[in-house]
N, C-alpha and C positions, 0 to 999 in steps of 0.2 A: 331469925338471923338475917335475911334476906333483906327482909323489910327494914334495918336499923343499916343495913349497908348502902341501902338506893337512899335513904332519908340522908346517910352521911354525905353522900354522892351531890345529894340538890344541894344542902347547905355548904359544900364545897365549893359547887358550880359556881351559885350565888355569892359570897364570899370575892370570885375570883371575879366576877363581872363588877362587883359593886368594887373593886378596886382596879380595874380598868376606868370605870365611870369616874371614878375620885381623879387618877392619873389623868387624865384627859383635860379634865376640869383644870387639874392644878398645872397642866403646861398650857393652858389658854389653847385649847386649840377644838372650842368648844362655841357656840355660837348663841351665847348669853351675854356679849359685848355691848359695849355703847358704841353709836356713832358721833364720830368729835370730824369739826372742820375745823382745818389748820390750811395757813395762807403758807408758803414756802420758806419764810424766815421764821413764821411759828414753827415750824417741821423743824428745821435747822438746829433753832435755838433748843426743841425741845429733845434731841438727841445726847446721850451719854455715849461716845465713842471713844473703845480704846483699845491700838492696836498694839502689842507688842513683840518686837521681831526675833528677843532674845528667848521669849518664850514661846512662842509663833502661837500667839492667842489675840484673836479678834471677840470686840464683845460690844455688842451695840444693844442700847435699853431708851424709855425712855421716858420722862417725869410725869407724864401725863398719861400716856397710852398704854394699855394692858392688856397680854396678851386677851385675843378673843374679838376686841375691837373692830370696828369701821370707821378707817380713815378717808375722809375727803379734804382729798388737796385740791385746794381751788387757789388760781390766781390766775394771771396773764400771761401766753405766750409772748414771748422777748424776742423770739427768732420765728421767721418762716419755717414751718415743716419741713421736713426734708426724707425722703423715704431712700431707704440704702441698704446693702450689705453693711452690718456692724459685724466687728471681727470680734468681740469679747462674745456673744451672745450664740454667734455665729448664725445669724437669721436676719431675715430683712424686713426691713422694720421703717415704721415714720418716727422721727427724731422729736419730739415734742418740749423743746427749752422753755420751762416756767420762771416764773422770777417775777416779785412784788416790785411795782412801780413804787420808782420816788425814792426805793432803798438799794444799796449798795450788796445787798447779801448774795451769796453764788446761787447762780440756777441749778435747778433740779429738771435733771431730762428724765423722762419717762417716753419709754417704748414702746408704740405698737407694731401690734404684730400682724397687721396689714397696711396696706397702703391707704389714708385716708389724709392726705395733703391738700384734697377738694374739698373736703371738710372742715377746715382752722388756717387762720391765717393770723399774723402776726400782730400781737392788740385783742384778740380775740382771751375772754375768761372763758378756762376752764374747770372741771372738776375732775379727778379722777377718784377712783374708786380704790383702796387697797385695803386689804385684810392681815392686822397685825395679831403674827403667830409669834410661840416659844420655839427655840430650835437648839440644836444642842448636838454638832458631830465634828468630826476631822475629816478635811480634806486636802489634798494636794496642792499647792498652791507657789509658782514660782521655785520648784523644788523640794521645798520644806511641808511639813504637816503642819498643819494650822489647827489649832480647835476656834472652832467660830460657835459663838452663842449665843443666847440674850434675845431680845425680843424683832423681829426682824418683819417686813414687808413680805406675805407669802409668795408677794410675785419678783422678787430678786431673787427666787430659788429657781433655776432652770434645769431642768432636767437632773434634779436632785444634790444641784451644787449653787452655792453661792456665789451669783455671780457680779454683785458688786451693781450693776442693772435692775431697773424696775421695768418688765415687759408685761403688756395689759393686753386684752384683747380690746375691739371696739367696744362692744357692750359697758364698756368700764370707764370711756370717758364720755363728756357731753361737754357739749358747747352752753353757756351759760349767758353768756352776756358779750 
């Protein structure tokens, strides 16, 4: 009787891990991705954003990238570095404005999280590193609850909120060209 109770017990156990391992798998937050290079207007272009305020649901996906991924965004700094208190992030940070020469498309700033303005200068290609996870909560936002979802850069999550910001550490960007 013993014996058919600890047998019930492992193919339980098993059961509940092989369905954690499955969960994991299927919100991408698992490390069987590709790595894709995307220039800043590829990034842009390749985003489904949609915010809506009557529902207070943010949900950003995107046509190419799946959760699990390695994203390198590479292209060229447009602005000098600039290292500061940002007040959304609440941390000081270098200012790093990307944006593809010759095209019109908005820059994408990405944040580090140390001072490395001796490092990059404007004209200079870089790359950064980001890892595109599944996400899926409610937060506070402007008063309202928000559900925010969908496939998101794990380094716009700060301190377990979204915070609309992409902060990297050094390790995560280089200088290229």
């Amino acid at each position: 009787m013993q014996s058919k109770s600890l047998i019930l017990l492992i193919i339980i156990g098993i059961a509940i891990i092989a369905g954690i391992i499955v969960l994991l798998d299927h919100h991408g937050n698992n490390s069987n991705g590709e790595v894709v290079v995307m220039g800043v207007n590829e990034y842009i272009n390749d985003g489904i954003y949609e915010k809506n305020y009557t529902t207070h649901e943010f949900f950003l996906d995107f046509r190419s990238l799946k959760p699990g991924d390695i994203l390198i965004l590479k292209d060229s700094l447009c602005q000098e570095p600039k290292y500061d208190f940002d007040n959304v992030t609440k941390l000081y940070v270098t200012r790093l404005t990307m944006c593809s020469p010759g095209n019109s498309s908005w820059p994408i700033v990405i944040y580090v999280n140390k001072d490395v303005t001796d490092k990059y200068k404007m004209g200079d290609i870089i790359e950064v590193k980001l890892h595109i996870r599944h996400y899926d909560f409610k937060e506070e936002w402007n008063g309202e609850i928000w559900h925010i979802y969908g496939e998101l850069p794990e380094e716009a999550i700060i301190n377990g909120k979204y915070s609309g910001e992409i902060v990297v550490p050094p390790s995560q960007v280089k200088k290229v060209g």
